[in-house]
N, C-alpha and C positions, 0 to 999 in steps of 0.2 A: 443383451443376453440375460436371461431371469437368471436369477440366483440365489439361493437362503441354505445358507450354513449357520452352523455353529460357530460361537465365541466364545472361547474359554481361555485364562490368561492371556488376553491380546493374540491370540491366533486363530484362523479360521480350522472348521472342521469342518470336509466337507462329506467325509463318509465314516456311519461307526456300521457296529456288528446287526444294532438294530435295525430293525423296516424300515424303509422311504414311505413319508408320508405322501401324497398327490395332492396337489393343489388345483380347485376348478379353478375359472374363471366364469361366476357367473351370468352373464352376459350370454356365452356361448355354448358354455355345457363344456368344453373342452379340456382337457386339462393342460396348464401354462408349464405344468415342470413340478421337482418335487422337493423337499426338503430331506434331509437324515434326522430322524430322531436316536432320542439319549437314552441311555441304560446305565446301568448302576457307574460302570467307569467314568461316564462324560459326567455325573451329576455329583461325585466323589468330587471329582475335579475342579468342577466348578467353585465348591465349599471350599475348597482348602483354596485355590485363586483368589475367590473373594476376601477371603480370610487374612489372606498376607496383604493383600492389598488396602485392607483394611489398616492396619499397623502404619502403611507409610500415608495413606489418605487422610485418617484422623487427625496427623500431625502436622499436614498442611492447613500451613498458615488460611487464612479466610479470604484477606486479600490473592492469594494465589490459587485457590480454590474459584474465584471471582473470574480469573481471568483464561481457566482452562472451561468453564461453562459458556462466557461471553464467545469462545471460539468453536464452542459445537453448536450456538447457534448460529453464526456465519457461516460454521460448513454449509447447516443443514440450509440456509439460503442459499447457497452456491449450488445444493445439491437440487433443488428446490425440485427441477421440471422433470429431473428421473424420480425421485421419492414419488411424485404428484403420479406420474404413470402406472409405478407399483400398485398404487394405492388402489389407482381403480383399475389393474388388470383383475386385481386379487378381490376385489370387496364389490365391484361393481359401482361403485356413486360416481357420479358425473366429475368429470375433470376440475369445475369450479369448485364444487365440493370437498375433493381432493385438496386443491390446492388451499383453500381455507384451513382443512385443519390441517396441512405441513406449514403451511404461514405463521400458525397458532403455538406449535411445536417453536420453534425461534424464538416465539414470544414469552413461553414458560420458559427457557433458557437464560436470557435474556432477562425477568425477572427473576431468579431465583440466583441469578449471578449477580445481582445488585444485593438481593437480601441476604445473602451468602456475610455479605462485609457489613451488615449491620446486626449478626446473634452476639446476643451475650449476653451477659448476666447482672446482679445487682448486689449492692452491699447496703445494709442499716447499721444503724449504729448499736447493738445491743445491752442488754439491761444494767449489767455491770459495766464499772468504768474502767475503758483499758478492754470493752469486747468488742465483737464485731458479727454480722449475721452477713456471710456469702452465702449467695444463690450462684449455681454455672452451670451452664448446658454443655453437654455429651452424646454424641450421636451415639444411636443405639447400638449399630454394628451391619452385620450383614443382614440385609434387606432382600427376599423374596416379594418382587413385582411381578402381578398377575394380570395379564390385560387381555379386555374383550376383542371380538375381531370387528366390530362395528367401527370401532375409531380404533383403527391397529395402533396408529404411531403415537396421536395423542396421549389416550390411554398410556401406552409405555412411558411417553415422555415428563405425565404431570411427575407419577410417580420415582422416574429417574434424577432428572431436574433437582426435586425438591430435596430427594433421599442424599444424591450428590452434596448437594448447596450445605448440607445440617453433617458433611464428612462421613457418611456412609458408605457401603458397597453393595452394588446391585446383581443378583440372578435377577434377570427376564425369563419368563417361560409365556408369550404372546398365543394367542388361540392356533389353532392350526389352518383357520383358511388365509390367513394374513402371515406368513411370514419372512416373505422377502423384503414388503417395505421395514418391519422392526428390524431386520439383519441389518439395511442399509443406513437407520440410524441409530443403532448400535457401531456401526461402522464411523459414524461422523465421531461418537462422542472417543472412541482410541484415537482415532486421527488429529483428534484436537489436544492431545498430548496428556488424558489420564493413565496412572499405572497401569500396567498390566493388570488385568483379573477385578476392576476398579467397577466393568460394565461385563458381565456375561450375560450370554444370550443359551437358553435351551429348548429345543422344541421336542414335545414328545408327549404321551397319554397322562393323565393324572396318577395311575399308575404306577409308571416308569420315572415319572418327575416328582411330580405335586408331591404324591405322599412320602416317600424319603426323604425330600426335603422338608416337609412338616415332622418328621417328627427330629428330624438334624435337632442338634442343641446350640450346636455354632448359628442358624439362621434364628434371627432376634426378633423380627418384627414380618410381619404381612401386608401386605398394600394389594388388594384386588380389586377389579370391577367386575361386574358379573352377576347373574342371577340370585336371588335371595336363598332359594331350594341350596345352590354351590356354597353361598356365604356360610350358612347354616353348617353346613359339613366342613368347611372348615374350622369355624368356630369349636365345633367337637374336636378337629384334630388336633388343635393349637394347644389342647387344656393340658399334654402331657407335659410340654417342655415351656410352658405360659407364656408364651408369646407375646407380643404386644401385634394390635390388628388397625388396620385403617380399610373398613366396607367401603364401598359406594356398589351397592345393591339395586335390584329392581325399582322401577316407576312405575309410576300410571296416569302421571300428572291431570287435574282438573286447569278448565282455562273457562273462567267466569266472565260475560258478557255484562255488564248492568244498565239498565234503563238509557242511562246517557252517554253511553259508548261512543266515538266516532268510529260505526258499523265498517262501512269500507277500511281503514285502518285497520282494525279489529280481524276482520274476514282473512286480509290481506299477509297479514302475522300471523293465523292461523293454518293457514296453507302453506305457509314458508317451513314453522316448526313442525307440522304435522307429516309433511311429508319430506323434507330433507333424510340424506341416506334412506330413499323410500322406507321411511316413517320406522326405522330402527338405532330409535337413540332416545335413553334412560330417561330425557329429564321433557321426553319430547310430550306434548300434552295431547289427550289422546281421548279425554271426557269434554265432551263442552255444555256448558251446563250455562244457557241463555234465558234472561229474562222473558219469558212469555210477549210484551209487547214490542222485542224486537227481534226474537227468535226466526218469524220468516222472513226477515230483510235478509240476517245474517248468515241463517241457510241457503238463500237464493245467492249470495254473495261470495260463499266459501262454496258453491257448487258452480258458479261461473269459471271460478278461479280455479279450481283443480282439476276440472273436464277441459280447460285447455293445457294443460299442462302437456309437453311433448315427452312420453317414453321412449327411453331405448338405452342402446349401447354409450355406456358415460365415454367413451372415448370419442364419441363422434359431436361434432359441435349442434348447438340450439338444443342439445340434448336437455332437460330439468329434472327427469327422477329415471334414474337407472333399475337395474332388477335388486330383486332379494338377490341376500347374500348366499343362502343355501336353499338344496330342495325342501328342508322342513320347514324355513319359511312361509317357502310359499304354500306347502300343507294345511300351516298355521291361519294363512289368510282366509284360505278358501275355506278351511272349517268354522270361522269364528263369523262368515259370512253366514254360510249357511247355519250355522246355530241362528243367529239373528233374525235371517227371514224365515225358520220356521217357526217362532215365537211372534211373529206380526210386525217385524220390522219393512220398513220402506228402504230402497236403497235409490238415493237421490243422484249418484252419481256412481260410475265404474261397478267394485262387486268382483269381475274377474279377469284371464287372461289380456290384454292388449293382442286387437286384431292386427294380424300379419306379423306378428313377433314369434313364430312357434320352436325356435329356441332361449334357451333362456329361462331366468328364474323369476320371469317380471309379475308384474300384477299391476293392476290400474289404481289409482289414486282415488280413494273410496268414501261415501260420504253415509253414514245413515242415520236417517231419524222413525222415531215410531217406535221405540226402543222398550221393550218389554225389562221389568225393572231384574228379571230374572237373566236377563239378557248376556252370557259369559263374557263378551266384550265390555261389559258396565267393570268387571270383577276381576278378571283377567289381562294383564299388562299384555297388550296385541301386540307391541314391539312389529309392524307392518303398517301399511299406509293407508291405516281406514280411521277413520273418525267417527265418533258417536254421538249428535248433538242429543241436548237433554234440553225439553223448554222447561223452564223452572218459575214458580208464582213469586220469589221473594231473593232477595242477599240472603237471608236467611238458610232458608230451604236450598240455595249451593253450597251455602258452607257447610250443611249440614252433608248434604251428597257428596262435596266431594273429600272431606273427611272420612268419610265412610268405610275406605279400603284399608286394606295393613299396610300400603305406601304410604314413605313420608320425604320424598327427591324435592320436585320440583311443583312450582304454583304457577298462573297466571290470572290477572287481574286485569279488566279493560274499564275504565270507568274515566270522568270527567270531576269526580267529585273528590274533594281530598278527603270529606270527613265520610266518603262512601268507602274508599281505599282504604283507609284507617281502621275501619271496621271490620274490614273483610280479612286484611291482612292479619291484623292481630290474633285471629280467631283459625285463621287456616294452619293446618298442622304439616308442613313441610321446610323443610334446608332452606333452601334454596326461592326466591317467590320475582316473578316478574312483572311490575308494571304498564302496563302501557307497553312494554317490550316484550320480544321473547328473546334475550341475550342474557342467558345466567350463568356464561360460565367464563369466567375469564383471567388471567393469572396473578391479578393483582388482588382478587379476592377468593372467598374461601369458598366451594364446593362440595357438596356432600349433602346426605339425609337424615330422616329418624326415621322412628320407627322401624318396620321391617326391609326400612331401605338404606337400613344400615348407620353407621357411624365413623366418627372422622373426620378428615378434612384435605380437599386436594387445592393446592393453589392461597393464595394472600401468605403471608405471615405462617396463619394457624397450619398450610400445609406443608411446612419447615419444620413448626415445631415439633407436627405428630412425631420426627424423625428424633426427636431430641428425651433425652433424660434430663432431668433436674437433680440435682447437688446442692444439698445443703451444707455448709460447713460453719459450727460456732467456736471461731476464733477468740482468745481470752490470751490479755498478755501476762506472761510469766514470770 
């Protein structure tokens, strides 16, 4: 039975005074059911929840903090194969996809419940004799978590996870096409035995949520994903009551070929990142910017490889890339298409709808080269599953292109040489940069960008501490 309520103080809400939101299911056009959104009562409530439950969380011990995180990720493995369904009734990505990032979600859990019992602080010995120099960490307080609907639960859970692990308390306010799977791991993480009011969940317009709670003075900190244009406005709203912020903002990642790539490999990791959650995800690389002497291998390699690709319904097996998530999506594709070919672009593969799919928010897995330098998809985060390859004369001349935008998320780098990688990497302006892989996110290390793709850090160590204050105290004996 679909479901997505409200969570405030450990209890479900399943109806307030405000509107029901509807939820499609993009795949079908249909709609799966609906959530209740919040109004000034449920989002009061939520703060003062939080709040208290801040008071008894803080003063849980770390060790015991350790062991109520370790058990919302076993729920959420128990829960695994409903969560995995949510996922892609609501978001559309294929069941395997799903189930990667509910797998992933355990895993943030799971680490954060280890680092959870290794914070703390330091002492020196200071100047005078008989002083002493403490450092100790304090979690901030109550944490507003903002998560995209591309990766519903992930999203929700680095952010949870970490804010938990560092004794904080979370409102969720998750995007509106995703909100039955967040409800359900909101649901693991009470079940797993935190306070009341520890984990709330809100769905509702920015509005009716967001901005009341930006300017709350009880909410301490921000943790969002989401567009740079949204970050940006938060940013303004945050200044009245000074918040502390953790972005992870827009991408546009470049994915650089060189001379001595293994091409096939190369190609093969190109198709995977490019078009996973049909090619809507921040760090997903979306410029490729190839050596000129292996640029048509490469092309003809990453066009074999996404022309077979099987669309359709992620619920149905041998499925590989599902539809957009929303109709502007797919608006998006088909405009950023057609900009492209009418400035002299070639489109080597797909371009638009998938025959015999005519419901649906699909689009075909897209390749183009011929790329006009003026070309909006060069300039503009597509976040959709088109690709723009770039032949390029030098290392040089990609570093230079793909530094070029105001992102600064994710890199990639394909090369055989270390002192070729050495060079590239140093010089590329991004967070986050992949080797020979395209696996950059994962919870043992740290996540996030620069530039205009924000600042931060989710995952390793550093996205613990974002959660933490520093205390200084200079002890002198009496």
């Amino acid at each position: 039975m679909y479901q997505a309520n409200l969570f405030i103080n450990g209890i479900e809400i399943p109806k307030t005074a405000a509107p029901r939101i509807d939820v499609i299911n993009p795949a079908t056009e249909e709609v799966l059911g609906s959530s209740p959104s919040s109004g000034p009562e449920e989002v009061s409530a939520a703060v003062q929840a939080a709040q208290r439950a801040f008071e008894i969380w803080r003063k849980t011990t770390p060790w015991d903090r350790s062991l109520i995180l370790r058990r919302i990720g076993a729920l959420i493995r128990e829960r695994l194969e409903d969560l995995v369904t949510l996922v892609t009734l609501e978001i559309g990505k294929t069941r395997l996809e799903s189930r990667l990032e509910v797998t992933a979600c355990a895993e943030y859990f799971e680490w954060a419940a280890e680092e959870a019992r290794r914070l703390g602080g330091y002492f020196r010995e200071g100047r005078l004799p008989g002083s002493r120099f403490e450092v100790s960490h304090e979690p901030v307080g109550v944490v507003l978590a903002l998560a995209a609907w591309n990766y519903p639960v992930i999203l929700a859970t680095r952010k949870i996870s970490m804010a938990l692990a560092a004794g904080c308390t979370v409102i969720v306010r998750p995007a509106e096409e995703g909100p039955a799977c967040v409800a359900a791991l909101v649901r693991c993480c009470h079940d797993a035995g935190l306070p009341p009011g520890a984990v709330n969940l809100l769905f509702g317009s920015p509005q009716a949520v967001v901005e009341p709670l930006m300017a709350n003075p009880i909410v301490r900190q921000v943790s969002f994903t989401g567009s740079t244009r949204v970050g940006q406005l938060l940013v303004q709203q945050s200044a009245q009551t000074v918040k502390r912020l953790t972005m992870e903002l827009g991408g546009h990642a470049p994915f650089i070929v060189l001379e001595d790539a293994d091409i096939g490999k190369a190609a093969a990791a190109a198709v995977t990142a490019r078009m996973r959650c049909a090619g809507q995800v921040c760090s997903a690389p979306s410029r490729f910017f190839v050596l000129e002497s292996v640029s048509g291998a490469f092309t003809d390699q990453m066009t074999k490889l996404a022309s077979a690709m099987k669309v359709g319904n992620g619920m149905e097996d041998g499925v590989q890339m599902g539809p957009l998530a929303t109709g502007r999506q797919l608006q998006r594709a088909q405009r950023l298409v057609a900009d492209a070919r009418a400035k002299g672009a070639k489109v080597a593969c797909g371009g638009g709808r998938p025959g015999g799919l005519n419901h649906g928010y699909f689009f075909e897995p897209t390749i183009l080269t011929n790329l006009s330098p003026d070309a909006t998809i060069l300039h503009e985060e597509p976040f959709t599953p088109i690709a723009a390859i770039v032949p390029v004369k030098s290392p040089e001349e990609a570093v230079a292109r793909a530094n070029e935008v105001e992102f600064g998320l994710a890199a990639y780098v394909f090369s055989r040489s270390g002192n070729a990688i050495d060079a590239v990497t140093s010089e590329l302006q991004a967070g986050v940069i992949g080797v020979n892989t395209v696996a950059v996110a994962t919870p043992e290390a740290p996540f996030g960008g620069i530039k205009q793709s924000g600042y931060g850090r989710e995952g390793g160590i550093e996205g613990i501490r974002d959660f933490l204050n520093e205390k200084f105290v200079h002890r002198v004996r009496a």
